[in-house]
Z-matrix of the N, CA and C atoms (Angstrom, degrees):
N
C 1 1.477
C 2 1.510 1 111.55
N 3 1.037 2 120.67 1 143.34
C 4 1.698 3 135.91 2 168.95
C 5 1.147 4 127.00 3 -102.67
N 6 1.777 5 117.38 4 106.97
C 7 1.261 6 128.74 5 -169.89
C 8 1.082 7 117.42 6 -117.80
N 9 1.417 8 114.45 7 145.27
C 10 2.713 9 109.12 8 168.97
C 11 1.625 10 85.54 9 -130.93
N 12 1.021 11 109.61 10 166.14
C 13 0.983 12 136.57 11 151.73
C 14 2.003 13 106.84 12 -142.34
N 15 1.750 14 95.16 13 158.22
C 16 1.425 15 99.61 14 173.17
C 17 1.511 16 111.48 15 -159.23
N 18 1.390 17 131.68 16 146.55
C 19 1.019 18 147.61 17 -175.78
C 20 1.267 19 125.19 18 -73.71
N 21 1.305 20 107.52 19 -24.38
C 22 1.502 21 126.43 20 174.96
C 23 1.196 22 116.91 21 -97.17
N 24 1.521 23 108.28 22 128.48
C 25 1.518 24 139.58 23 178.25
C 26 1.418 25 109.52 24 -61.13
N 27 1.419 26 125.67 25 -5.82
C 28 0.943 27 114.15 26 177.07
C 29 1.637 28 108.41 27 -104.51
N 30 1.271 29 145.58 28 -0.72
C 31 1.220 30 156.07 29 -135.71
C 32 1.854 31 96.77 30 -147.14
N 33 1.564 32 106.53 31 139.85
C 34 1.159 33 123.98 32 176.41
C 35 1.517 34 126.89 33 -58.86
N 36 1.382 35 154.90 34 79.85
C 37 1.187 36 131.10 35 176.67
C 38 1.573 37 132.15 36 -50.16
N 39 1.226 38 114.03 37 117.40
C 40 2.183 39 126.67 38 -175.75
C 41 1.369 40 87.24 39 -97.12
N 42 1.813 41 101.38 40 132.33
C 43 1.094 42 99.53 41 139.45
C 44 1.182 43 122.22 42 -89.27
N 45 1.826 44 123.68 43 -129.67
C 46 1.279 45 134.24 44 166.31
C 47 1.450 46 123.25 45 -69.92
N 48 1.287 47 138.60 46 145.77
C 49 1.207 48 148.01 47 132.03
C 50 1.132 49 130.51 48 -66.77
N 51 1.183 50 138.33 49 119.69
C 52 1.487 51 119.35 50 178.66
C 53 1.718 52 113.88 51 -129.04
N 54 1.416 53 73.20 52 91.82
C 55 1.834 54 112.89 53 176.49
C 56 1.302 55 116.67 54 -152.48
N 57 1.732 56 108.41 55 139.70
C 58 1.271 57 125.93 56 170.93
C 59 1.988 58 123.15 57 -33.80
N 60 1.728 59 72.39 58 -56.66
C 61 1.855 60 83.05 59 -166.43
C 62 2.071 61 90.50 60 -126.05
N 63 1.418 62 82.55 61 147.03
C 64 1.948 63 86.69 62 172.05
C 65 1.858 64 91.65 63 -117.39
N 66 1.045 65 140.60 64 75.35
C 67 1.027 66 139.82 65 158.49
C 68 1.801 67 141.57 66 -10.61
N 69 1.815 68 92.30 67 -64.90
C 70 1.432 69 114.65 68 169.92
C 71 1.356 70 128.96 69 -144.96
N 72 1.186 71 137.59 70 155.62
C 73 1.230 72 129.43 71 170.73
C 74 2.161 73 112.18 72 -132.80
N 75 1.007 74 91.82 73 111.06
C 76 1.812 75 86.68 74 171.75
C 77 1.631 76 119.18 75 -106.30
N 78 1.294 77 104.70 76 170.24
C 79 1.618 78 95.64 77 171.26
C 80 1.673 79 93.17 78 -165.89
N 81 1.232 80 111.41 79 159.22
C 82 1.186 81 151.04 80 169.21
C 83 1.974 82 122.23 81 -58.85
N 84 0.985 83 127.81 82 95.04
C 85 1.136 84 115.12 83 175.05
C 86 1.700 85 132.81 84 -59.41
N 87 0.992 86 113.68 85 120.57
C 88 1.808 87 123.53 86 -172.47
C 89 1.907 88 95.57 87 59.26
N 90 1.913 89 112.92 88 44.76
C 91 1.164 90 103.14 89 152.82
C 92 1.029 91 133.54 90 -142.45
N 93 1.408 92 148.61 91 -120.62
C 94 1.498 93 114.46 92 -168.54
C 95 1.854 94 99.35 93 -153.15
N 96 1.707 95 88.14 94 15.07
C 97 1.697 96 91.51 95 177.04
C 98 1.671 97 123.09 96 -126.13
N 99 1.438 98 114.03 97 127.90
C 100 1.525 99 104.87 98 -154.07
C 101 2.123 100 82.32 99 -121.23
N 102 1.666 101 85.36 100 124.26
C 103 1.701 102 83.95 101 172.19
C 104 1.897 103 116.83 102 -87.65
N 105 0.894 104 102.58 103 153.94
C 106 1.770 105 96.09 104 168.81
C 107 1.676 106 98.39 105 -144.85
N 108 1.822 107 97.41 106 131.41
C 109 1.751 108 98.54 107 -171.92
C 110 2.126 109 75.93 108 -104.86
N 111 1.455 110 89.19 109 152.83
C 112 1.490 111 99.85 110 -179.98
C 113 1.739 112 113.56 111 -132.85
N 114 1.191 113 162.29 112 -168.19
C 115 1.237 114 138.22 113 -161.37
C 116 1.757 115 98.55 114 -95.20
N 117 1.353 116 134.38 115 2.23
C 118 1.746 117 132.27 116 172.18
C 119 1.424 118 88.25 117 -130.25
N 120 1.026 119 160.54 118 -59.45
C 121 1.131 120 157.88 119 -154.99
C 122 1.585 121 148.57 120 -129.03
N 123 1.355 122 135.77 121 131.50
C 124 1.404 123 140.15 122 -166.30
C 125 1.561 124 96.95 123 -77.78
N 126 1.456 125 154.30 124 82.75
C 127 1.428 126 133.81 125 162.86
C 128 1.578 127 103.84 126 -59.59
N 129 1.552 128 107.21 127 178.65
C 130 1.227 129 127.14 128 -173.22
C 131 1.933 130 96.65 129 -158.97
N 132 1.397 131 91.89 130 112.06
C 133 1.684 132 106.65 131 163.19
C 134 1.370 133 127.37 132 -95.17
N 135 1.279 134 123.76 133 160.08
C 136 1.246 135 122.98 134 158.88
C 137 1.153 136 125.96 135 -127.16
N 138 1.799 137 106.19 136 120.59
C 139 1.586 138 106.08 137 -175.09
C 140 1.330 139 119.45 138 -81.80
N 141 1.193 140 125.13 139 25.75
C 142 1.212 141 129.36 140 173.75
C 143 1.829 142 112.91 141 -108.34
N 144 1.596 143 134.12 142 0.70
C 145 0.774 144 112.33 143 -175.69
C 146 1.663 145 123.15 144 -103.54
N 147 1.165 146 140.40 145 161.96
C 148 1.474 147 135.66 146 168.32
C 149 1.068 148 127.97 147 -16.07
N 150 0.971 149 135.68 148 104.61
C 151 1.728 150 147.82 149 176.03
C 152 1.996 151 98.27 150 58.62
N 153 1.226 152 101.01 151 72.29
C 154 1.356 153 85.30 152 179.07
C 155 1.285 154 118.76 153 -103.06
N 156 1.344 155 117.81 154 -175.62
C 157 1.839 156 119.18 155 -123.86
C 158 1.895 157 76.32 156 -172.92
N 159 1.235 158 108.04 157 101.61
C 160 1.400 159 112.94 158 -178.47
C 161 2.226 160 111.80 159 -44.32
N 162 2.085 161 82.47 160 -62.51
C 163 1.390 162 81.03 161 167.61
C 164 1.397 163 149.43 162 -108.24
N 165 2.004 164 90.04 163 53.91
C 166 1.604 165 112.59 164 166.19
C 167 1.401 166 114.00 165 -49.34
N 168 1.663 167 111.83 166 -159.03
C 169 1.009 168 114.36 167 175.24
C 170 1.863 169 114.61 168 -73.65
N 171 1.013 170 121.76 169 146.57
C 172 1.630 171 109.10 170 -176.97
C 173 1.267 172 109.67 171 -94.23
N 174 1.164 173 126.18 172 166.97
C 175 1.613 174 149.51 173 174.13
C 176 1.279 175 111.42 174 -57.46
N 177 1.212 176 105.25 175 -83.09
C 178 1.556 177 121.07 176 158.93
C 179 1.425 178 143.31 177 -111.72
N 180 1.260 179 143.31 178 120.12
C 181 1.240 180 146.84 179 -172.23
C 182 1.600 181 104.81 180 -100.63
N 183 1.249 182 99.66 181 109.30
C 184 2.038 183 109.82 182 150.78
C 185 1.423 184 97.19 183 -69.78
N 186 1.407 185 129.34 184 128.83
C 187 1.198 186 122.40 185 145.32
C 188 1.255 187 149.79 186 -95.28
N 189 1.404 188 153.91 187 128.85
C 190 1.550 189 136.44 188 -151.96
C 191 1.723 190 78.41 189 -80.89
N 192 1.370 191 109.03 190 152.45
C 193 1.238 192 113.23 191 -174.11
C 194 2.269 193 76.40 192 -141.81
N 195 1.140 194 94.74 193 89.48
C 196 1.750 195 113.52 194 172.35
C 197 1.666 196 113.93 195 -41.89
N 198 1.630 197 108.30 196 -43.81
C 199 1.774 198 107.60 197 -157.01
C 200 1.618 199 92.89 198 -115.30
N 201 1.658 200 128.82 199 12.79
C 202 1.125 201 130.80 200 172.10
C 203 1.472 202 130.50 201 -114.23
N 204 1.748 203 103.89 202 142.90
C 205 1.679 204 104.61 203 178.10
C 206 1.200 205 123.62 204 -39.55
N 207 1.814 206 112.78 205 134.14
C 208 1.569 207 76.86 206 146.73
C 209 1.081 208 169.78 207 -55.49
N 210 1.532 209 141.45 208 168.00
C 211 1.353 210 127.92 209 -161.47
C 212 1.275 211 100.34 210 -177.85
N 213 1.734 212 114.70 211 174.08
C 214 1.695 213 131.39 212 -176.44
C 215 1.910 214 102.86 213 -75.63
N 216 1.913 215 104.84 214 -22.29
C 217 1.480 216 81.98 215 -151.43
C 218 1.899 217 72.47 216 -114.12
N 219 1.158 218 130.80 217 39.26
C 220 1.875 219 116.60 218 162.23
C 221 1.297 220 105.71 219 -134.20
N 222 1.401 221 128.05 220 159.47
C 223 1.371 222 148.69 221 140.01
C 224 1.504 223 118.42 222 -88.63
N 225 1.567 224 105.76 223 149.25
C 226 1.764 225 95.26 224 170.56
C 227 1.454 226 96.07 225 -144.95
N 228 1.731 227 120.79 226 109.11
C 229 1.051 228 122.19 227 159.56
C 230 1.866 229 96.67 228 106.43
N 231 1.019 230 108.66 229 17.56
C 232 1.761 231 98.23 230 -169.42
C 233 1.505 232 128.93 231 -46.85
N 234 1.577 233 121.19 232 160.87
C 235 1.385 234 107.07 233 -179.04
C 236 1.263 235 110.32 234 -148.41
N 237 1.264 236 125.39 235 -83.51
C 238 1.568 237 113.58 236 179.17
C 239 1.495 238 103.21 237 -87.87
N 240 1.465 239 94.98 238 167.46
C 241 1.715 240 99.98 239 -174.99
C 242 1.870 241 89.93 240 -134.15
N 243 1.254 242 104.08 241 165.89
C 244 1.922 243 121.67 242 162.88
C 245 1.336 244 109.81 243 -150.91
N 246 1.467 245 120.78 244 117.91
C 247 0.981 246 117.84 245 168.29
C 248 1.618 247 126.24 246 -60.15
N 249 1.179 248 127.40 247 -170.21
C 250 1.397 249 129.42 248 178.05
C 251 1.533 250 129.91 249 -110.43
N 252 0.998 251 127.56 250 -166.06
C 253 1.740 252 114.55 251 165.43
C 254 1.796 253 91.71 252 -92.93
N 255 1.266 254 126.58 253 -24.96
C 256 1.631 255 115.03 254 -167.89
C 257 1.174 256 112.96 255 -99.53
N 258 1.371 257 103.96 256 21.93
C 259 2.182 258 99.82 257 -176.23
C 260 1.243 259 95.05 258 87.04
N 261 1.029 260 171.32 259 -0.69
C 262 1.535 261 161.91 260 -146.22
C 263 1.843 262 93.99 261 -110.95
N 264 1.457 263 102.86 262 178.57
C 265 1.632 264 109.46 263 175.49
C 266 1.834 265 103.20 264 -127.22
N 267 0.967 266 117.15 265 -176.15
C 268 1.044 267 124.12 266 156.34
C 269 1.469 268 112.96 267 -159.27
N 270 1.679 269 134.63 268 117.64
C 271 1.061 270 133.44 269 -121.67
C 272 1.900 271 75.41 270 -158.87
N 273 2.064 272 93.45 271 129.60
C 274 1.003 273 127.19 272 162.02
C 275 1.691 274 127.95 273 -71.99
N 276 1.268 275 109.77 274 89.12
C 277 1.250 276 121.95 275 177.73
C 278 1.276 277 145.93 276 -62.55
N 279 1.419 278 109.24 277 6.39
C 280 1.514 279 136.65 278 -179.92
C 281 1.707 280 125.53 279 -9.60
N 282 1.026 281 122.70 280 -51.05
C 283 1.693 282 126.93 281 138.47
C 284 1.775 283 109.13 282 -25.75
N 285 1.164 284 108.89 283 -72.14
C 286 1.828 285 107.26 284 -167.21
C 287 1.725 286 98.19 285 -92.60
N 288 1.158 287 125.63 286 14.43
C 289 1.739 288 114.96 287 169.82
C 290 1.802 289 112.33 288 60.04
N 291 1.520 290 84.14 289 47.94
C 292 1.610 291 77.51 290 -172.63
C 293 1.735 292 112.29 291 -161.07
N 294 1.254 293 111.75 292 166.55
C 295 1.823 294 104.17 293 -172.91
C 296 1.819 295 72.04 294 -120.90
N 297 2.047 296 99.80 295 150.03
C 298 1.182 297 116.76 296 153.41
C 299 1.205 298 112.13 297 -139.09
N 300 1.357 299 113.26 298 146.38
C 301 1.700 300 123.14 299 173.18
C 302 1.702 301 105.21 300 -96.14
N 303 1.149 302 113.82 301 143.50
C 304 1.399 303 137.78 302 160.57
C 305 1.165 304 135.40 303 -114.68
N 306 1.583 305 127.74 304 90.70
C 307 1.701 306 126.50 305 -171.13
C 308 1.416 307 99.24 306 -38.94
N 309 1.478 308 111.97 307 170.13
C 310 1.405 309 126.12 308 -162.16
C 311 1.645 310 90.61 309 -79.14
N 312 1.607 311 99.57 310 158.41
C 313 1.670 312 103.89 311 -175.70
C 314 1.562 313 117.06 312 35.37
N 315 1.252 314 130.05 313 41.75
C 316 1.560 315 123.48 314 134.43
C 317 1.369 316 126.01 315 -136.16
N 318 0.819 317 114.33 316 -170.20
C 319 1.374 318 123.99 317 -157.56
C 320 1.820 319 114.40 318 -134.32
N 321 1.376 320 98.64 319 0.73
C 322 1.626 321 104.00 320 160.67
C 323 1.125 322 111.29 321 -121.17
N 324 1.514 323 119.22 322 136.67
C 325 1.604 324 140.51 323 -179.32
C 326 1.254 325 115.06 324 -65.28
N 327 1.212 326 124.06 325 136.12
C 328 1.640 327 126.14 326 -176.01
C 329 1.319 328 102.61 327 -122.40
N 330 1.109 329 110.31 328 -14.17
C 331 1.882 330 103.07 329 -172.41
C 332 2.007 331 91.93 330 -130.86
N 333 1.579 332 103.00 331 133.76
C 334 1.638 333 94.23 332 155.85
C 335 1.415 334 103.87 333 -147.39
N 336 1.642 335 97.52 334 136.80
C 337 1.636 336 94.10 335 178.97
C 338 1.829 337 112.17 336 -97.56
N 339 1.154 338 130.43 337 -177.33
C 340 1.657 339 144.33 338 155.69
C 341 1.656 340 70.32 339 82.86
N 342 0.983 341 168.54 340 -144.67
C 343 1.563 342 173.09 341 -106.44
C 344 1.831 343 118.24 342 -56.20
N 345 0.750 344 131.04 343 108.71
C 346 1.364 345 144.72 344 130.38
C 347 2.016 346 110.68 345 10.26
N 348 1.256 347 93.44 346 -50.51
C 349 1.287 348 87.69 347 -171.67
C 350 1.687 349 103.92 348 -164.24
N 351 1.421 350 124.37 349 170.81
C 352 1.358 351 122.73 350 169.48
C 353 1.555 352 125.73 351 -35.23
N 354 1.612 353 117.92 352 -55.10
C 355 1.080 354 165.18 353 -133.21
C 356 1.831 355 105.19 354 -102.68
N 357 1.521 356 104.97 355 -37.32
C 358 1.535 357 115.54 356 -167.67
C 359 1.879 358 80.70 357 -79.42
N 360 1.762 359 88.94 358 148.42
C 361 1.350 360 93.33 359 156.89
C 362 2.228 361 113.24 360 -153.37
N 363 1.891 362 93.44 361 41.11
C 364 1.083 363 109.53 362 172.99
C 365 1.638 364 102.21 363 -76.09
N 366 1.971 365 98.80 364 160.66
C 367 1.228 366 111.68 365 -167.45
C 368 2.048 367 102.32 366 -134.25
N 369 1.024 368 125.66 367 158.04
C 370 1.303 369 118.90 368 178.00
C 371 1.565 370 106.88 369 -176.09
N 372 1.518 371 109.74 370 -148.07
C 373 1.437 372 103.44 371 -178.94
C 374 1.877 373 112.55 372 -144.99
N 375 1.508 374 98.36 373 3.23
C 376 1.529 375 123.63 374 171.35
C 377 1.760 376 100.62 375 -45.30
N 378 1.341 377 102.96 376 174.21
C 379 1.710 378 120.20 377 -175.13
C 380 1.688 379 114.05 378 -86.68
N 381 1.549 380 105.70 379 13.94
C 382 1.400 381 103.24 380 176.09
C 383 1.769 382 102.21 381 -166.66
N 384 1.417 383 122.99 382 42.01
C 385 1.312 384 164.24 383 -167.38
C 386 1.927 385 96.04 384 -142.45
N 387 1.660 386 95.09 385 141.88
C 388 1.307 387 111.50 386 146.43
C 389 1.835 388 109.50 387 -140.24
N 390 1.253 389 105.00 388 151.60
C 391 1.875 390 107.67 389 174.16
C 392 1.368 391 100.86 390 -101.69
N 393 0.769 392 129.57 391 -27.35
C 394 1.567 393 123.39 392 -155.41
C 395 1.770 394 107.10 393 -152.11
N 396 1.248 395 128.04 394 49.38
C 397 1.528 396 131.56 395 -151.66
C 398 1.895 397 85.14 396 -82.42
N 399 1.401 398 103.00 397 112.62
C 400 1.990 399 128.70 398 151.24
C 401 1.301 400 120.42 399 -58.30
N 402 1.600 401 106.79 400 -92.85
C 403 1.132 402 125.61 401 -175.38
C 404 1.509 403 137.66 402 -130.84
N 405 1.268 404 119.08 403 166.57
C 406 1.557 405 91.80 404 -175.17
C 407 1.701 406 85.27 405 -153.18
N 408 1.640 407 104.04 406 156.85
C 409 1.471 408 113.48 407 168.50
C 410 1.652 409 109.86 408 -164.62
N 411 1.396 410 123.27 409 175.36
C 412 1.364 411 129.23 410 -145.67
C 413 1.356 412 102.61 411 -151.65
N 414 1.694 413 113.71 412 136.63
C 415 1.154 414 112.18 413 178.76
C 416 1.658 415 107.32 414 -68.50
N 417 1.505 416 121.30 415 -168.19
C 418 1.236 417 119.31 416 -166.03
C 419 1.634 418 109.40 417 -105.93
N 420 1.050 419 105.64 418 17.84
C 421 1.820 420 111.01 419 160.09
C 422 1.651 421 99.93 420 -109.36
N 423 1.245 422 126.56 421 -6.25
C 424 1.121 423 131.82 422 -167.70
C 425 1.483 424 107.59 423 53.00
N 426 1.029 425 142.96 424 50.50
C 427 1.319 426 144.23 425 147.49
C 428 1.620 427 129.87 426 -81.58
N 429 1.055 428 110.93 427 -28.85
C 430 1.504 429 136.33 428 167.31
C 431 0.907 430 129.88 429 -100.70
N 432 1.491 431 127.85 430 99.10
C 433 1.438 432 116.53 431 -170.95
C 434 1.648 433 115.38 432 -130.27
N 435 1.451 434 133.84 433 117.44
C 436 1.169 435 134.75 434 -143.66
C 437 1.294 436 95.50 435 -116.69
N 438 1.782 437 108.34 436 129.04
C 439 2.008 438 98.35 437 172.09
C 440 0.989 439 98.15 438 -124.19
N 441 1.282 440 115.52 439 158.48
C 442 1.950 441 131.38 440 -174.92
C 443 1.455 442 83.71 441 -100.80
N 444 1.571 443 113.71 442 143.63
C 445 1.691 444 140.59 443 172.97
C 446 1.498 445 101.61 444 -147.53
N 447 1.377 446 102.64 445 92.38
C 448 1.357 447 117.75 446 167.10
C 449 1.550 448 101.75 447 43.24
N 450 1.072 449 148.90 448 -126.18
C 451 2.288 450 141.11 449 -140.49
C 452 1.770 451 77.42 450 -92.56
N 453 1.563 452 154.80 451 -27.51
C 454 0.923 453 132.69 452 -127.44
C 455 1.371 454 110.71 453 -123.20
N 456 1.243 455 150.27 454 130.65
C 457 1.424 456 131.12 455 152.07
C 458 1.401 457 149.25 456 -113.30
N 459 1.602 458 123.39 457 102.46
C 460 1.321 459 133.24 458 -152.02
C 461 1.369 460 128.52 459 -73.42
N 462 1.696 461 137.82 460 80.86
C 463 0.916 462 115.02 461 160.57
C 464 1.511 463 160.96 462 -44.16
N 465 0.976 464 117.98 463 133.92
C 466 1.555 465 116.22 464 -165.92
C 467 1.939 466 113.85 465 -121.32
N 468 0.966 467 96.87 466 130.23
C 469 1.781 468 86.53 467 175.84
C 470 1.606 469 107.46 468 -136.43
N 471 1.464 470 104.02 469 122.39
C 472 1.072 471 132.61 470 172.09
C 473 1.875 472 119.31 471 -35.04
N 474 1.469 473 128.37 472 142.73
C 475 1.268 474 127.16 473 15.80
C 476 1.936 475 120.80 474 -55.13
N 477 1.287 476 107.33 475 120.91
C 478 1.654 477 100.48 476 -168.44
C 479 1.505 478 111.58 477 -74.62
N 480 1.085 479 133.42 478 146.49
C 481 1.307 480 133.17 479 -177.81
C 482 1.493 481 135.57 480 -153.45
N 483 1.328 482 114.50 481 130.61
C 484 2.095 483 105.01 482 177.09
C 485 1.247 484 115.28 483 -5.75
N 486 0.795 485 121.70 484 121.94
C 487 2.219 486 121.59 485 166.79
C 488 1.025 487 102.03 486 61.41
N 489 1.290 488 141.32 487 59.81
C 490 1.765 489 113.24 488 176.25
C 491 1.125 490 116.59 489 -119.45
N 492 1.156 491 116.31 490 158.86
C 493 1.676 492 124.95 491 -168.13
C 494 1.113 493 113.02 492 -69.42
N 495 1.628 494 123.89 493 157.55
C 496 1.605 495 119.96 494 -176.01
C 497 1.141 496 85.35 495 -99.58
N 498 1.160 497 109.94 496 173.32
C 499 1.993 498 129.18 497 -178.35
C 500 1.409 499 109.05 498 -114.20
N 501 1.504 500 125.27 499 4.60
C 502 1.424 501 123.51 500 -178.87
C 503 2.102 502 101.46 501 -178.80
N 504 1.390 503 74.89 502 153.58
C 505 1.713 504 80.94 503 175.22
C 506 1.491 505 92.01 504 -135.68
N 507 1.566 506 97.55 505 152.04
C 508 1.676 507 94.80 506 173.68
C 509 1.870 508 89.78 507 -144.56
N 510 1.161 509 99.02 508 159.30
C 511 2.070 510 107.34 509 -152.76
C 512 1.432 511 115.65 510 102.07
N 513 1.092 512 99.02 511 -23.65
C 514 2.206 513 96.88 512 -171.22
C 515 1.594 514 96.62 513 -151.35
N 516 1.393 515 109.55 514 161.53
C 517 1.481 516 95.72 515 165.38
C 518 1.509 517 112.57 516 -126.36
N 519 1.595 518 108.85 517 66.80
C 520 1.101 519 106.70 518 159.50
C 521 1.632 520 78.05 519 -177.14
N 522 1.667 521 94.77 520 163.95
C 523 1.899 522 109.22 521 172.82
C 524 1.719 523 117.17 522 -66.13
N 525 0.892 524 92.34 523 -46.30
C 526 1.460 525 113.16 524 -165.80
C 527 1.580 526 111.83 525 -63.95
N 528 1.278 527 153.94 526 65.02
C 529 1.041 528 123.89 527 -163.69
C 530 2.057 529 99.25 528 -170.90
N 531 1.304 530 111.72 529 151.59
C 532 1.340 531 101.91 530 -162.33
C 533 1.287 532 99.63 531 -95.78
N 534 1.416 533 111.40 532 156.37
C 535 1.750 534 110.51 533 -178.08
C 536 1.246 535 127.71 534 -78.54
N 537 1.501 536 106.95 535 -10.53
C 538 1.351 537 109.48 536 -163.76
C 539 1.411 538 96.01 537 -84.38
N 540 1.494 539 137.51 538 4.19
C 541 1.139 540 140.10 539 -173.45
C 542 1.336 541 123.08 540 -97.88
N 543 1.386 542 103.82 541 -12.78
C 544 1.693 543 125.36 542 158.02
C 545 1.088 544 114.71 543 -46.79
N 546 1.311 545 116.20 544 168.38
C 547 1.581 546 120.67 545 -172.35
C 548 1.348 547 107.11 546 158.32
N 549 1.445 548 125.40 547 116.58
C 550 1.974 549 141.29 548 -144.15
C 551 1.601 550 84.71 549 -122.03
N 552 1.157 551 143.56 550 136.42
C 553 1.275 552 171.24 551 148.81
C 554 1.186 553 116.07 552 -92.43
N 555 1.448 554 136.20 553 138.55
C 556 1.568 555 119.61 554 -157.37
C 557 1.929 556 96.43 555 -97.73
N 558 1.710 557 88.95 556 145.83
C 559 1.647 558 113.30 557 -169.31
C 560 1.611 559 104.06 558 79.91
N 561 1.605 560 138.59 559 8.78
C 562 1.486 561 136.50 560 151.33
C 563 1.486 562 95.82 561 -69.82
N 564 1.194 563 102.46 562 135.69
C 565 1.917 564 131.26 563 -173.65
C 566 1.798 565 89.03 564 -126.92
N 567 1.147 566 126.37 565 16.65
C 568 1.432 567 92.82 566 -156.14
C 569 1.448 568 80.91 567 -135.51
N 570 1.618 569 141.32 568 -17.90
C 571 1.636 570 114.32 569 161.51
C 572 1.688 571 91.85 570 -128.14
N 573 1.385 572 111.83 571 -169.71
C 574 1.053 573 127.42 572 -150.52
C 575 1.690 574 107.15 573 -154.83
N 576 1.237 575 115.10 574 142.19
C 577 1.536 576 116.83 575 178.48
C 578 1.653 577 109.38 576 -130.46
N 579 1.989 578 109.80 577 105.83
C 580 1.053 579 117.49 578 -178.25
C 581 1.997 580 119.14 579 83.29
N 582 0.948 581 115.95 580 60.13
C 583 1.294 582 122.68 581 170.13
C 584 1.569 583 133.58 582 -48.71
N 585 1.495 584 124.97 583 92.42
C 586 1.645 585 125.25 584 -157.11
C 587 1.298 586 88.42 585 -91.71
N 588 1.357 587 154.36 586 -2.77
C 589 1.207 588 131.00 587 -149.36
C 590 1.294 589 114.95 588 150.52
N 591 1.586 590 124.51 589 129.44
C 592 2.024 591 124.09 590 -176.82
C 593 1.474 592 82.09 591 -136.68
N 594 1.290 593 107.62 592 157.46
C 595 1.929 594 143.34 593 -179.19
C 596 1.265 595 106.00 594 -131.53
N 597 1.078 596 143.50 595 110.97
C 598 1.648 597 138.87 596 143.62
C 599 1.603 598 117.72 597 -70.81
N 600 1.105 599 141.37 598 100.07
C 601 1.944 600 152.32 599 167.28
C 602 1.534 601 85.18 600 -68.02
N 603 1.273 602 100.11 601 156.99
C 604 1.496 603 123.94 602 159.91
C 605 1.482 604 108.78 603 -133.39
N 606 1.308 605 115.90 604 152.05
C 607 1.039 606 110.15 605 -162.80
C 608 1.726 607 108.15 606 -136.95
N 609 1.734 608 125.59 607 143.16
C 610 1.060 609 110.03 608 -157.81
C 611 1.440 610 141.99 609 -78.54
N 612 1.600 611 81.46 610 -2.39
C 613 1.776 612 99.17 611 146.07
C 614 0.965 613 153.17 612 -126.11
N 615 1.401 614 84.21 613 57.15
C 616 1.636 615 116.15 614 165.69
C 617 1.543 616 120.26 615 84.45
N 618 0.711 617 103.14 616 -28.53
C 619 1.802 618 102.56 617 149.35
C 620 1.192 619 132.89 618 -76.53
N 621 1.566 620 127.68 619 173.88
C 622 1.528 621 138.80 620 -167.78
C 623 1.229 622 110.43 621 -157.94
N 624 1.384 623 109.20 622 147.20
C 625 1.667 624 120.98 623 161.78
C 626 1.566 625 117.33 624 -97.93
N 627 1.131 626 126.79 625 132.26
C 628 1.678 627 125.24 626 144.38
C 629 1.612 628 110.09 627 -65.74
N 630 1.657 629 121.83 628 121.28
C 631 1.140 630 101.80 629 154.99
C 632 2.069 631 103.02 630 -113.11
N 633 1.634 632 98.34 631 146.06
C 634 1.341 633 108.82 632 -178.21
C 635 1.230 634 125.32 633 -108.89
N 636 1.518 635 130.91 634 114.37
C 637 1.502 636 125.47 635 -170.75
C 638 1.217 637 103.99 636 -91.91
N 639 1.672 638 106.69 637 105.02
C 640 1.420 639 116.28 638 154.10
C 641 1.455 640 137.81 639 -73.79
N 642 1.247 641 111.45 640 96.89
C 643 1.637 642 109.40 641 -147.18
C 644 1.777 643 101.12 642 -82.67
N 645 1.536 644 133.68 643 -24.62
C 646 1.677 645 105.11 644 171.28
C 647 1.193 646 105.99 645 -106.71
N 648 1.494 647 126.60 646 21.14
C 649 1.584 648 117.56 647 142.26
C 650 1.730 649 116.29 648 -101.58
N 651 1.272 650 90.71 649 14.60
C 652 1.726 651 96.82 650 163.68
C 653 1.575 652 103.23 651 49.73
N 654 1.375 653 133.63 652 39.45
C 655 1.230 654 146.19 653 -157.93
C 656 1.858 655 120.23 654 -126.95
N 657 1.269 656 151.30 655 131.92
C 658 1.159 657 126.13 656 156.35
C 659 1.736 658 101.97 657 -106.80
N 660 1.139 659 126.04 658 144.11
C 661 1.863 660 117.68 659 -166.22
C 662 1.824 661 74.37 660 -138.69
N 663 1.626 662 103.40 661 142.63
C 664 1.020 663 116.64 662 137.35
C 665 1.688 664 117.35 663 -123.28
């Protein structure tokens, strides 16, 4: 279980969680909803209510539903999450090989990427496929949104849409190609073995970094 406590009146008191793994946490800028993906489930808080207690009861629950199809309204296995510019989430689906977005306050998916459809739950290594989908994050207009899939990482730029193709890979230089064929040499910046996690910064003039956690070269490279 995962606990804080704090002394200061100015700072939130958490109690317990009671989950294995806490995966991710997103939130909303100037808003009042903080997501947390946990090893079965995405909760959804609200920092706006009476004496609140992060891990009260939640608002909304995505649930991993383990022995069920896929679909708009389950997760299986979730992991990182990014919120949106509209309150919405977008939540790493790693169980079904796939990223889904959720408008703010519901609980059915309107957008899914690496899949064909709600329903598909094929896996590969093509430009609109993930095998192994980590992490994912978004520049701060949310137009750009980059996910780590095991050595590789696929950019995508919005309008976002069902099945759609990424516009760049960075780890390999091409989509198509198997991972086990990777291989990091020390001082290579340019692939990666096993992806835990990517960050997009923006920066205030107008540029940005990706930084990428390469977790068995024990590395973060931007």
């Amino acid at each position: 279980p995962l606990s804080f406590s704090s002394s200061s009146s100015n700072c939130t008191h958490l109690t317990t969680l009671d989950a294995s793994y806490v995966f991710g946490v997103a939130y909303t800028p100037n808003d009042t909803l903080v997501y947390v993906s946990i090893d079965t489930q995405v909760l959804v808080y609200n920092l706006s209510a009476t004496n609140f207690s992060l891990f009260s009861t939640p608002i909304i629950t995505y649930n991993s539903n383990r022995s069920a199809v896929a679909s708009p309204q389950t997760v299986f296995n979730p992991r990182k999450i990014a919120s949106d510019c509209n309150g919405g989430i977008w939540v790493v689906d790693e169980g079904f090989k796939r990223v889904l977005h959720f408008p703010r306050n519901q609980v059915t998916a309107d957008i899914v990427l690496g899949q064909i459809d709600f329903s598909t739950t094929k896996q590969g290594y093509s430009d609109h496929q993930f095998k192994y989908v980590t992490g994912i994050t978004l520049d701060s207009k949310c137009s750009v949104m980059f996910v780590s899939d095991e050595s590789r990482v696929l950019r995508f730029r919005g309008p976002f849409l069902n099945g759609m193709s990424a516009e760049g890979v960075l780890g390999f230089d091409r989509f198509s190609v198997n991972q086990n064929d990777n291989s990091t040499s020390p001082g290579d910046t340019s692939s990666f073995r096993q992806i835990f996690a990517v960050r997009f910064e923006d920066f205030h003039d107008g540029t940005g970094r990706l930084y990428v956690v390469d977790q068995l070269n024990d590395r973060v490279v931007s």
